[in-house]
C-alpha positions as CSV (number, residue, x, y, z in Angstrom):
1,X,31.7,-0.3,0.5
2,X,33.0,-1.5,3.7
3,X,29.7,-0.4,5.7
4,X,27.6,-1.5,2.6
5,X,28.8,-5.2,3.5
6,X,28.9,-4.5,7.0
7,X,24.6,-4.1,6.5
8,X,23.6,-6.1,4.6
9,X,25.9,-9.3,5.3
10,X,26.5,-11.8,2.1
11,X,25.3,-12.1,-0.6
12,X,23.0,-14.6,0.4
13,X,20.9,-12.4,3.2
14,X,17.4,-10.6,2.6
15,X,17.4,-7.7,5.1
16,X,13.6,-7.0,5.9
17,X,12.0,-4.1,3.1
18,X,10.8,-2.3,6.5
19,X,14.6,-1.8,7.3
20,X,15.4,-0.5,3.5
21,X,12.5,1.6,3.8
22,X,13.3,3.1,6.6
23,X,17.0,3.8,5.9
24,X,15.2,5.2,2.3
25,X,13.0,8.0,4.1
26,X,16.0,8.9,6.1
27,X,17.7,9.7,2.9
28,X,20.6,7.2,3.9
29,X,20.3,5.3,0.3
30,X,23.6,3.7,-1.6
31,X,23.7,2.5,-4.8
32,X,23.2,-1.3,-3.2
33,X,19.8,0.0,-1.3
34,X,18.1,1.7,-4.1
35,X,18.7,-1.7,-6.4
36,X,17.0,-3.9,-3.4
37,X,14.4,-1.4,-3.1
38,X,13.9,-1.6,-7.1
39,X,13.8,-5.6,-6.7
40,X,11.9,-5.4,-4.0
41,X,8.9,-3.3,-6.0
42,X,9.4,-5.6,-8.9
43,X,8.5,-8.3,-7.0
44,X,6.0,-7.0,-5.5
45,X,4.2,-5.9,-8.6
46,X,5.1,-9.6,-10.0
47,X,3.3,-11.3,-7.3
48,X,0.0,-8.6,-7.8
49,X,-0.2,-9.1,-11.8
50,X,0.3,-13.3,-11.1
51,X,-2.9,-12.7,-9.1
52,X,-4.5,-11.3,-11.7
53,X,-4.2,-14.0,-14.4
54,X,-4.6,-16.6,-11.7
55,X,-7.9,-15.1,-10.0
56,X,-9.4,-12.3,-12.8
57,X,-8.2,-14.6,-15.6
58,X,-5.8,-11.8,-17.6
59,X,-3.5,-12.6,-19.6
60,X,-0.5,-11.0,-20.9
61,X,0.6,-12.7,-24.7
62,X,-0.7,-11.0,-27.2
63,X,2.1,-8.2,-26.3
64,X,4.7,-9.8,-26.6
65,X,6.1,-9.3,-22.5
66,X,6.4,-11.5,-20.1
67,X,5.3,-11.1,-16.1
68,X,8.7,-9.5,-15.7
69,X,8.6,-7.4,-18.4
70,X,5.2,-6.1,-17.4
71,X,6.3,-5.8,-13.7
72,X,9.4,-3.2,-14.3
73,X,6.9,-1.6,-16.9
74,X,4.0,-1.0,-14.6
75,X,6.2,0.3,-11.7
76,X,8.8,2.2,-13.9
77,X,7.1,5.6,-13.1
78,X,6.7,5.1,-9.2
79,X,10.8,4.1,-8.9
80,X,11.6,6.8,-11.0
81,X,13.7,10.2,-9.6
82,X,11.4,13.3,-8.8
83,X,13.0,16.6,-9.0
84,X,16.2,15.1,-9.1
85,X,16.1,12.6,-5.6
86,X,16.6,8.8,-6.5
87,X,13.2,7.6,-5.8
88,X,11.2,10.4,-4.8
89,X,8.1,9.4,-6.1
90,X,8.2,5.8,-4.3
91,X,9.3,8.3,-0.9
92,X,6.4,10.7,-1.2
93,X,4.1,7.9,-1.8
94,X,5.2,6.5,1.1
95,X,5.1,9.7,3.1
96,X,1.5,10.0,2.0
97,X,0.6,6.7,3.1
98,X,1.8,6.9,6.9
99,X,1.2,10.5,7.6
100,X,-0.4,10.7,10.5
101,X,1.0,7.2,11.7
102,X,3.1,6.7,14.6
103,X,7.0,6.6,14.1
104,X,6.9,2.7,14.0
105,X,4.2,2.3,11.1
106,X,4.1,-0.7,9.4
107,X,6.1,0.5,6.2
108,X,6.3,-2.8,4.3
109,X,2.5,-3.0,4.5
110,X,2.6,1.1,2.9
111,X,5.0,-0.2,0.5
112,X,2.5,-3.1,-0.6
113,X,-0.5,-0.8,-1.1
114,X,1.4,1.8,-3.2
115,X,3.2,-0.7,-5.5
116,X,-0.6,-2.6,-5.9
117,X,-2.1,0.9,-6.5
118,X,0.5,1.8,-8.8
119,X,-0.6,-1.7,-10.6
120,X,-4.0,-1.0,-10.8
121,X,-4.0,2.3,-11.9
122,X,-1.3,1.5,-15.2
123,X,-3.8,-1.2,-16.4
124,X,-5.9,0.8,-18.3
125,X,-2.7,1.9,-20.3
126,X,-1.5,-2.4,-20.3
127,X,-4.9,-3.1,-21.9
128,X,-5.2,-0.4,-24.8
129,X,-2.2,-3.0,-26.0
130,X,-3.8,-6.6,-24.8
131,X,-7.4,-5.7,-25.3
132,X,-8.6,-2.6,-26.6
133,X,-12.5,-3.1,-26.2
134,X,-11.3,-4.0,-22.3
135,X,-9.2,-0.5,-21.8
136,X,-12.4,1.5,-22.9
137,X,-14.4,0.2,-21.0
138,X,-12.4,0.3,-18.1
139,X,-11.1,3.8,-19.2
140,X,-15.0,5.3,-19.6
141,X,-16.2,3.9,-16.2
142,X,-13.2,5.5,-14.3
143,X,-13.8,8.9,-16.2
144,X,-17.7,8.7,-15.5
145,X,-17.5,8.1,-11.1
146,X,-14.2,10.8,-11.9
147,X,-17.1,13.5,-12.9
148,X,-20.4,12.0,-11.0
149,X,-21.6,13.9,-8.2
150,X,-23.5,10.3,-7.4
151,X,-21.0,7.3,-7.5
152,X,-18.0,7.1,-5.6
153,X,-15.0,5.1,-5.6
154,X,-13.1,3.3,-3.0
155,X,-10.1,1.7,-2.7
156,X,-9.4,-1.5,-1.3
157,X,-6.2,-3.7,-1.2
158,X,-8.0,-6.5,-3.7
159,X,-9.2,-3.2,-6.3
160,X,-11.3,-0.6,-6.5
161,X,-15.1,-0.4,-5.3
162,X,-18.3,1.6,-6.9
163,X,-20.8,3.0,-4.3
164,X,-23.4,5.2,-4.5
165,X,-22.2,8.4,-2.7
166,X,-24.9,8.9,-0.5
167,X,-25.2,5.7,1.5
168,X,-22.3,3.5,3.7
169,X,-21.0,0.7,1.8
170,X,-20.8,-1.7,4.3
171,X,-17.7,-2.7,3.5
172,X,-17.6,-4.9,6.2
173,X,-20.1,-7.3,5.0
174,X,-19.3,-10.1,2.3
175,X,-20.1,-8.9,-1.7
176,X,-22.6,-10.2,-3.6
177,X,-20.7,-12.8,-6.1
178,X,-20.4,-11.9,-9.6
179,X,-22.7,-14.9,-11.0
180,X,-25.2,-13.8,-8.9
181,X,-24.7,-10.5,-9.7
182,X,-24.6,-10.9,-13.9
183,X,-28.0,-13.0,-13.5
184,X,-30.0,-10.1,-11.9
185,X,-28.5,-7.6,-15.0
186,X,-29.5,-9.7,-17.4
187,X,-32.2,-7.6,-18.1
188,X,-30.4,-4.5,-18.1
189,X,-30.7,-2.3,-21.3
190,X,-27.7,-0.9,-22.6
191,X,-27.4,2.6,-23.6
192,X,-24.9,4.7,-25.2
193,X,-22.6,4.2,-22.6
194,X,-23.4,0.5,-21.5
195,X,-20.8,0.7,-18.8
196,X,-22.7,3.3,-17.1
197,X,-25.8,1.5,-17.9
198,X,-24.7,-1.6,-16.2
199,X,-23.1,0.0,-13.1
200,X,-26.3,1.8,-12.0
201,X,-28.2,-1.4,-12.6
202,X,-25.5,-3.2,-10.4
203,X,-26.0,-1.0,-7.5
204,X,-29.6,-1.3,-7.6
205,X,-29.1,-4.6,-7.4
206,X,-26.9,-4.7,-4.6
207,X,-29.1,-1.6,-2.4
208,X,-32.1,-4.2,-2.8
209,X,-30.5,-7.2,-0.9
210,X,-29.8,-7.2,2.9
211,X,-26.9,-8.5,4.7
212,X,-24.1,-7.8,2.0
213,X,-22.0,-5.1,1.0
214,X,-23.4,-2.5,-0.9
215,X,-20.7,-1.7,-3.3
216,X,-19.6,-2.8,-6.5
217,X,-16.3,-4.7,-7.8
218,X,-14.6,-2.5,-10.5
219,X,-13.4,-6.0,-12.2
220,X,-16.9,-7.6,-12.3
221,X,-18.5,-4.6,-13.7
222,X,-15.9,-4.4,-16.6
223,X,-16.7,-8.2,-17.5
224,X,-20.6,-8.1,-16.9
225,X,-21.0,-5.7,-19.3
226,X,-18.4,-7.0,-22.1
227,X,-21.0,-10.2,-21.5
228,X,-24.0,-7.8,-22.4
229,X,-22.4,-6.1,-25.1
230,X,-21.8,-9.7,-26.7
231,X,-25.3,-11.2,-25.7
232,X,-26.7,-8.3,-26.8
233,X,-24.9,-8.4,-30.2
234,X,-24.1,-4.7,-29.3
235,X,-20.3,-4.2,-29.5
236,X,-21.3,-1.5,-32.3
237,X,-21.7,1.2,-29.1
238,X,-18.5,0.8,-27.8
239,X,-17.6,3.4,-30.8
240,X,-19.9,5.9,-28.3
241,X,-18.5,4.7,-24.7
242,X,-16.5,7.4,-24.2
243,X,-18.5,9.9,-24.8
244,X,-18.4,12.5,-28.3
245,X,-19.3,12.1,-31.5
246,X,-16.8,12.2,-34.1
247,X,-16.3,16.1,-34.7
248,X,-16.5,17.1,-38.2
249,X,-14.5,20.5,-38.4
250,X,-13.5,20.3,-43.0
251,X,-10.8,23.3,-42.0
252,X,-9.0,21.1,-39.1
253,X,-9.5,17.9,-41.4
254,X,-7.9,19.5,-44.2
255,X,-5.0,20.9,-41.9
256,X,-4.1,17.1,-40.3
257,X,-4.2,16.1,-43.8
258,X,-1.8,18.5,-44.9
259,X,0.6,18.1,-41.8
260,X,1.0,14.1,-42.2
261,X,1.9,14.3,-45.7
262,X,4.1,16.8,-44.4
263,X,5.5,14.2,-42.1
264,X,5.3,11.5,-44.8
265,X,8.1,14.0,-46.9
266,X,10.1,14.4,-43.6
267,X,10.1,10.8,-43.0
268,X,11.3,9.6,-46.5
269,X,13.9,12.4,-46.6
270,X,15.3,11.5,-42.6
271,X,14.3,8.2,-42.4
272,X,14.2,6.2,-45.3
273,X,16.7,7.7,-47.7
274,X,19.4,7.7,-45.3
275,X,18.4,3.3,-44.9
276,X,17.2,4.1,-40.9
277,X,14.0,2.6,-42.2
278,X,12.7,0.8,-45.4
279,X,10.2,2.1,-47.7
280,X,7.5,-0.4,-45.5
281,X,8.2,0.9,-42.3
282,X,8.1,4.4,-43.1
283,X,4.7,3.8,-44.5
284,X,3.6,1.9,-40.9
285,X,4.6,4.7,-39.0
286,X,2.2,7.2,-40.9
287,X,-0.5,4.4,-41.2
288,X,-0.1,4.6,-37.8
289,X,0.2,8.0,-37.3
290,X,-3.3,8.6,-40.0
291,X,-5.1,5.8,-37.3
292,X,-4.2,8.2,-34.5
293,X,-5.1,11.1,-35.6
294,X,-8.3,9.9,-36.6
295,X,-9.3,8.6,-33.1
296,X,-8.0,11.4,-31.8
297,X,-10.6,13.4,-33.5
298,X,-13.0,11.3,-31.5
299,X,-11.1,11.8,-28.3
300,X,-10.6,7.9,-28.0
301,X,-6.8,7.0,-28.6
302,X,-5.3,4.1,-27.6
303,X,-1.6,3.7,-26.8
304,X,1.3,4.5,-29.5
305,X,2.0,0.7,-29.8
306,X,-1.7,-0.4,-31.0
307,X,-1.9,1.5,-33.8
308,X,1.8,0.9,-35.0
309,X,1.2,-2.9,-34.7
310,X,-2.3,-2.4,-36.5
311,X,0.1,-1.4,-39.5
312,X,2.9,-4.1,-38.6
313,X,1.1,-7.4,-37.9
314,X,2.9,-9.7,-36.3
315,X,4.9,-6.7,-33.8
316,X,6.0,-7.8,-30.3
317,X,6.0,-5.0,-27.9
318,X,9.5,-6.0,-27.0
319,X,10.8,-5.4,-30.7
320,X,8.8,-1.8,-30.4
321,X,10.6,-1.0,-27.5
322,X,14.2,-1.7,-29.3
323,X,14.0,-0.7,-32.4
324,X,10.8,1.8,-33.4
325,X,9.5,3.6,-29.6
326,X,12.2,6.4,-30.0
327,X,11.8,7.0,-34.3
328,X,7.9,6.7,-33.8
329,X,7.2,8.6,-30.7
330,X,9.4,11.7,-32.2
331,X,7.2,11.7,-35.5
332,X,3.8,11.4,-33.5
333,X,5.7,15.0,-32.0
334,X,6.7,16.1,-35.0
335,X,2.9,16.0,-36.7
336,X,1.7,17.9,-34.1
337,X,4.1,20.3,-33.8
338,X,3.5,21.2,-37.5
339,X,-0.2,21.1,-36.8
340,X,0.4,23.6,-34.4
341,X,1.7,25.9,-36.6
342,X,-0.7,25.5,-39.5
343,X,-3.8,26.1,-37.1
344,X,-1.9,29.5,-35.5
């Protein structure tokens, strides 16, 4: 304790995050460093989602969590042990950042890119919970550069860029803004994946001008074509944006039917006749549970906590996480461990 003090002074002092990086990577962590490390990363993802609502215009109500509460949640993974070392994910991210780099690399800077990353990559799971219609988009457009040959994606400190593969994106030139972008898609037709639809059109757009970048902001592409869909009175195809039809198997239908009333018994018998539940509550969870499997079946879930609040109006994410996250998440295991075995 004595060399603790003896580092970091009084209570009062904020030794630089290069220095408790460092002393991190050289595996010389204490109790003390690995909660300034922690605070340090909260911040840091504090500061990045503040952006967001500030200059991309999220917000974060309808969950229920505050900035905070979103901050710890988004970073959880990335401060979290791997294969039993205290932050080992946050160390080999690090790692990964500055190979290559001389011994003096500017960790603080590596530490800023892999918390933001870590941020951008988690929204997709924030927005299945704030806005649904948003997190499919989002979630189709990342899948469809993930498996085109054509489109690539780059990342950048402010987000993620779209470019065609096959030319330079010129990323040192300014980008086209995003009014001026959404006024030359206007025209755009929509097709059964609109996202797609209004990428493509976007870097057209952009190849045909001279003197600016010729890439794509992830963010304006999201929001120019939830403008289209609306414009275009064609919210209807966001049921297709991810890709298959609804598969209509009667035998696999008939089995999910049979394993949630399974469940249903199971929950009445554990749950609710022993007063861990009430008779309403039991009956969210497998509303829930019905909801999931059913989008499921279209390979287009959202999160755990949307469909249980679709069947508990009203339920704050931080009420979820305290009293139904553990009772719900072990019943969405337990239907499809008895689906398993009724389809072997």
């Amino acid at each position: 304790m004595q060399y603790i003090s003896c580092y970091y002074g009084s209570m009062h002092s904020q030794p630089p995050t290069s220095d408790l990086l460092k002393r991190l990577l050289a595996n010389e962590t204490s109790p003390m460093l690995v909660d300034l490390i922690i605070d340090r990363a909260v911040e840091c993802a504090r500061r990045h989602i503040n952006w967001l609502v500030w200059h991309r215009g999220y917000h974060t109500a309808p969950t229920g969590l505050s900035v905070d509460d979103l901050a710890y949640d988004l970073i959880a993974e990335l401060v979290s042990e791997l294969d039993g070392t205290i932050l080992g994910r946050l160390m080999q991210a690090l790692r990964s950042v500055t190979a290559g780099q001389e011994e003096d690399a500017d960790l603080e800077s590596a530490f800023i890119s892999v918390v933001n990353r870590t941020v951008r990559l988690n929204l997709v799971r924030v927005f299945i919970e704030i806005n649904p219609l948003q997190a499919r988009l989002l979630r189709a457009l990342r899948r469809y550069v993930a498996n085109s040959a054509e489109i690539r994606r780059i990342e950048s400190v402010g987000g993620f860029w779209y470019a065609a593969a096959h030319v330079d994106p010129l990323l040192h030139l300014p980008a086209v803004s995003q009014d001026f972008l959404r006024s030359a898609l206007i025209p755009t037709r929509l097709d059964g994946n609109p996202v797609r639809s209004v990428l493509h059109a976007a870097l057209d757009a952009v190849a045909s001008l001279t003197d600016v970048r010729r890439a794509v902001d992830e963010h304006d592409i999201i929001e120019i074509t939830l403008s289209l869909l609306h414009s275009h009175h064609q919210v209807e195809l966001v049921d297709s944006v991810t890709q298959p039809a609804e598969r209509n198997d009667p035998a696999t239908a008939c089995e999910i039917a049979d394993a949630l009333e399974a469940v249903r018994v199971r929950v009445r018998e554990k749950y609710v006749d022993r007063g861990k539940l009430s008779p309403s509550e039991g009956d969210a969870m497998i509303g829930a549970m019905t909801l999931y499997m059913e989008d499921l079946q279209r390979d287009d879930v959202l999160g755990h906590f949307s469909y249980l609040r679709q069947t508990m109006p009203g339920l704050t994410h931080r009420r979820y996480r305290m009293s139904y996250r553990n009772t719900y998440e072990y019943i969405v295991r337990t239907v499809f461990t008895t689906l398993r075995r009724r389809l072997e």
